[in-house]
N, C-alpha and C positions, 0 to 999 in steps of 0.2 A: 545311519541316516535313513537308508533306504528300509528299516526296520520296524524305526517308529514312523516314518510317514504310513505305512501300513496297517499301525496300529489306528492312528489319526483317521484316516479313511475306514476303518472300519465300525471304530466306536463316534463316530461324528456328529451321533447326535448328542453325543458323552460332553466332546470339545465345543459345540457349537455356541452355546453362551460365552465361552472366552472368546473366542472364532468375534464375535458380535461384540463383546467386550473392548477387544482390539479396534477394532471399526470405527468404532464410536469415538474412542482415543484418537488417534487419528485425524477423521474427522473433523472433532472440535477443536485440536492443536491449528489444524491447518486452516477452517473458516475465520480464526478467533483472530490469528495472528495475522489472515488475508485482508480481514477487514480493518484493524488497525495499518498496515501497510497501504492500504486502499486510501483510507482516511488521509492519512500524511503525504501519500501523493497527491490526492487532488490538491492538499495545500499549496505545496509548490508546485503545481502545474503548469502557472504560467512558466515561469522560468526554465522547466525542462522542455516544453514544447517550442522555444525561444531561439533563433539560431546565431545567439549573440555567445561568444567565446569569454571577453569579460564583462560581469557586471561592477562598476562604479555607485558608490551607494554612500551616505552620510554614514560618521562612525558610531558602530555599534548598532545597526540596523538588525535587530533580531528575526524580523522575519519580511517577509514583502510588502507584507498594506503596514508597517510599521517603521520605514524609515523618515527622515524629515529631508524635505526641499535643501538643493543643491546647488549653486549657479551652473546656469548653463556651459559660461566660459570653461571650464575644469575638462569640456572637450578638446580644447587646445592641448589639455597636456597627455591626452590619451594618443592624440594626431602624431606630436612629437615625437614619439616612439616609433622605432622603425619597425616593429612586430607589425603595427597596427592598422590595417588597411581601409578600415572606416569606422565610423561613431556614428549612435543614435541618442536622439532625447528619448523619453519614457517614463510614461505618466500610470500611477497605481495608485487609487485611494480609494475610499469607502463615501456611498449617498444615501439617503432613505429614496424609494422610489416610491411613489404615488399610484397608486392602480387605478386604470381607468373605470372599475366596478367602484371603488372605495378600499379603503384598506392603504396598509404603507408593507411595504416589505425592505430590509436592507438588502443593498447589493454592493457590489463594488465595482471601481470603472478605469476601465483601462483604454490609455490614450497612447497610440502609436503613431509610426508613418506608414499610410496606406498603401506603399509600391510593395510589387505582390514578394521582392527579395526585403522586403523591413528585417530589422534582425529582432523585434518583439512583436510585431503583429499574427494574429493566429491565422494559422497556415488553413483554416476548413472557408474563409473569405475567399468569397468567387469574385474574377474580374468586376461584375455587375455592382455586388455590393461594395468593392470598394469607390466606385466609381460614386455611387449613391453616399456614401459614407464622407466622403469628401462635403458633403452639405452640411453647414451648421446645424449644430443638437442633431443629428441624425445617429441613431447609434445601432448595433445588430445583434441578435444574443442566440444561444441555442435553446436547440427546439425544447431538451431538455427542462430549459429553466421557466417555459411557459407557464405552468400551474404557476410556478411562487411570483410568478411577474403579475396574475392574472389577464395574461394576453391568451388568445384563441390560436393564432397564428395566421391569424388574418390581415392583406395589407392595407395598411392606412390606420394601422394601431397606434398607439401614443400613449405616456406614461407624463409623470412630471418629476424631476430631479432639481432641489433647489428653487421651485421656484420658476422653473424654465421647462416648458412643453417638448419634450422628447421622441421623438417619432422612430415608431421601430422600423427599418426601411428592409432589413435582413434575417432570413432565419438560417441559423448553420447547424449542420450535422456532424454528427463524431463525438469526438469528447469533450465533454463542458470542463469549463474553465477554471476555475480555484474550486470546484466541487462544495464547498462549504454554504455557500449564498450565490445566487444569481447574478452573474456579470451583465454588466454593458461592456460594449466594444465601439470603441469611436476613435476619432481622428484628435492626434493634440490640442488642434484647437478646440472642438468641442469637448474633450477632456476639462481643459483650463475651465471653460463656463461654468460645467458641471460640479466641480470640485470645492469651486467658490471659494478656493481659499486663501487668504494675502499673500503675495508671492508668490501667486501660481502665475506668470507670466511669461513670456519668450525668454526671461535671463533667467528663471529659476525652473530647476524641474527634479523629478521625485529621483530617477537613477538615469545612469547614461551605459549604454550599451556599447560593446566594441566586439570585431571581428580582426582575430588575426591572420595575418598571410598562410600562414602553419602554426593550425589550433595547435600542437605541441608544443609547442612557446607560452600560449596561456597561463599555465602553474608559476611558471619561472618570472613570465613578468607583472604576472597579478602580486607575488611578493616582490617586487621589485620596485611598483608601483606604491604598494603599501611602506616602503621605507623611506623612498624619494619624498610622498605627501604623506605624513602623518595626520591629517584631517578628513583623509578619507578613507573608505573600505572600498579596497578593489578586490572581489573575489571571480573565484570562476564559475563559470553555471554549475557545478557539480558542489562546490562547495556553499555556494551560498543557498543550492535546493537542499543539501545539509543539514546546511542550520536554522534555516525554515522548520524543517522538517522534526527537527531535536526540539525547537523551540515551543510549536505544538505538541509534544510530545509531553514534556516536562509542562509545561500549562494545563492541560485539559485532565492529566494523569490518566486519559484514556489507558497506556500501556501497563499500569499497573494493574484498572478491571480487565482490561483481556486479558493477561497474565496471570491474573488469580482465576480467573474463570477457565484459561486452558489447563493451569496446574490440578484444579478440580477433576475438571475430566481425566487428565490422565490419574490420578488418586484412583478413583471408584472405579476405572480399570485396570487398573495395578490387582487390587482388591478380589474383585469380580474374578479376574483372570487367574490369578495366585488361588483363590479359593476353588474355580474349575478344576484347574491343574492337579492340586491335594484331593481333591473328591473322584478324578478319572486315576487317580496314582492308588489311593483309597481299594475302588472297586476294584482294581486288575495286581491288586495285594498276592493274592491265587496264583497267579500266573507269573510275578515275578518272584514268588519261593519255589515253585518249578526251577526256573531260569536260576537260583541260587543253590536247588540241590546237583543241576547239571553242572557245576561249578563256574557259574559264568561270575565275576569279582564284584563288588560293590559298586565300584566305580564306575564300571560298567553299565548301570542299571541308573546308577544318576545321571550319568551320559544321556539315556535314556530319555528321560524324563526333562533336562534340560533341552533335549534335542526337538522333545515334542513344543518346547513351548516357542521355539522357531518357527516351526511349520505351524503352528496358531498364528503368530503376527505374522508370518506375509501371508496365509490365507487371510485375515482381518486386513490387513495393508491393501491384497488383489481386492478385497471388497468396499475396500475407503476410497479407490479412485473412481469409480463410477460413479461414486454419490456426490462425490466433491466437483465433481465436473457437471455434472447434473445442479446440485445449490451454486454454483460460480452461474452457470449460464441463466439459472431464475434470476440470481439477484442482477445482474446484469440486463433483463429484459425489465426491471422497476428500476434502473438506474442505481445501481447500489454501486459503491466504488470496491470492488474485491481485486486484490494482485496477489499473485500465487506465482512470484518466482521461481525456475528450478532449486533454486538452494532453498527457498522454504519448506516443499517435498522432499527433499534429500535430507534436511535438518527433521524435519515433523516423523520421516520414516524411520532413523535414526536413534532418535529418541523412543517411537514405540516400541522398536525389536530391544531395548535397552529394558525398558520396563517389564516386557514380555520375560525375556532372560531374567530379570530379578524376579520376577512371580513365580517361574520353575523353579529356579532355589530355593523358594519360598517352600516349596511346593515338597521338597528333599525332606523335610523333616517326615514326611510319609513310610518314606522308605526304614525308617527305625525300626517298622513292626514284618520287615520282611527276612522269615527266619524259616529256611526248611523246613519247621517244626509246625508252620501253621497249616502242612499239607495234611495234620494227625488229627486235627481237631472237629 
């Protein structure tokens, strides 16, 4: 080990294209698959920012702005449970909004209860604005969604949804809301106006939220729920930001371009690296028929060679996390939705020292022309 790191350091402008090769790999595993991960959580956002234990939903709701209206009454049977220590209504659907320049933008609109413990209202709402919120058509959006709203963020701005003059009374900070399109944020009632749609009334509503006494009870009686009423989906906020989450996934086939796009990258550093590797095994040919007339064994010397293309990927790995911290934080200051879980670093590192090891091997058929004999020539 401590052998060939030495060779490494010495010939490094020899390894530095794999060094960079690795990097790059890297890299693009880890932006490619952040921003896909990015994407599908803003989908389900609402629901993980939610502090509701079960969601209640019509059957077969595959993703959030896609389930159909529910009677309100179906809260009696969540009450009934003795898990259950209270229930909300909760209103998700889709508007065109009207920009007060011209133009229409879709958004979507979500109608909670305004008390600052709601188990679906978003938690970045200040005392003020719910207070303000509380007013018919009144609605609040983040700062974020301002360009596609075409609001300045100026008060006493207004938009039209349906038909109905909308007054934006709130600007919130933090993380926007389903990431995909520009939300409104309003109160049930002005949700129902908004949404305009038959049945949107105090007896019907889109899902109903529930808190249990001890969230660990949740798994156990959200299936429990679902076998008592067959008409409905009762999942738990993990599971239903799930299947949100799958359901964009498998629709947009985003996971298969970023999948092909990261499998690329790692290719032509496989490539790149495997070809350094046989070109620094190449030049230092000399020097390992030395090491072969000293009787050092064969395997010894592919040890070698293997060992150097270790010390390439985490030199390329030590030079992927700066960069990756550095692109995470731009796209982040343009709003870009990027998540870089620890297991996607630990998955993404994993995989390049895997590649790097197969480039060395690659790299072994070098060693064929390494024969005492070429000290003669």
């Amino acid at each position: 080990m401590g052998y060939s790191l030495i060779i490494c350091w010495r010939e490094r402008a020899r390894f530095l294209p794999a060094v960079l090769a690795v990097a790059f790999s890297a890299l693009l595993i880890v932006l490619q698959c952040g921003l896909l991960l990015g994407a599908l959580a803003a989908a389900s956002r609402p629901i993980d920012r939610a502090r509701a234990d079960i969601w209640v939903a019509s059957r077969h709701a595959s993703s959030l702005g896609f389930g159909h209206l529910i009677p309100a009454a179906w809260r009696g049977r969540l009450l009934s449970q003795p898990e259950i220590e209270r229930a909300e209504p909760f209103l998700f659907g889709f508007g065109i909004w009207h920009k007060p320049g011209g133009g229409t933008e879709q958004c979507y609109i979500l109608g909670a209860r305004l008390e600052e413990d709601a188990l679906g209202g978003p938690r970045d709402l200040t005392p003020e604005m719910r207070r303000r919120l509380s007013e018919p058509g009144a609605t609040a959006v983040y700062v974020g969604d301002l360009p596609l709203l075409g609001l300045s963020g100026q008060s006493g701005e207004a938009g039209e949804v349906a038909g109905r003059r909308v007054p934006v009374v709130g600007f919130m900070r933090g993380v926007k809301g389903a990431g995909m399109m520009p939300g409104l944020f309003c109160s049930l009632r002005t949700a129902r106006l908004l949404l305009a749609a038959p049945g949107t009334d105090a007896d019907r509503v889109m899902y109903l939220l529930a808190r249990c006494r001890n969230s660990e009870d949740r798994s156990a009686l959200a299936a429990r729920l679902r076998a008592e009423y067959p008409d409905m989906d009762a999942l738990t906020g993990e599971e239903f930001s799930q299947r949100s989450r799958l359901y964009w996934l498998a629709k947009t086939k985003a996971g298969l371009a970023l999948a092909f796009a990261a499998a690329l990258g790692l290719f032509v550093g496989a490539i790149i690296t495997a070809q350094t590797l046989y070109a620094a095994t190449v030049a230092s040919l000399r020097e390992y028929a030395v090491l072969r007339a000293l009787g050092i064994p064969r395997w010894r010397l592919r040890l070698l060679v293997v060992t150097q293309s270790f010390w390439v990927a985490l030199a390329g790995m030590a030079a992927a996390v700066p960069a990756t911290v550095g692109l995470a934080r731009l796209g982040a200051a343009f709003d870009i939705a990027l998540s870089l879980p620890a297991w996607l670093v630990v998955t993404a590192a994993a995989v390049t020292l895997i590649m790097a090891l197969l480039s060395g091997l690659v790299a072994l058929r070098a060693l064929r022309l390494t024969e005492p004999a070429v000290l003669l020539r």
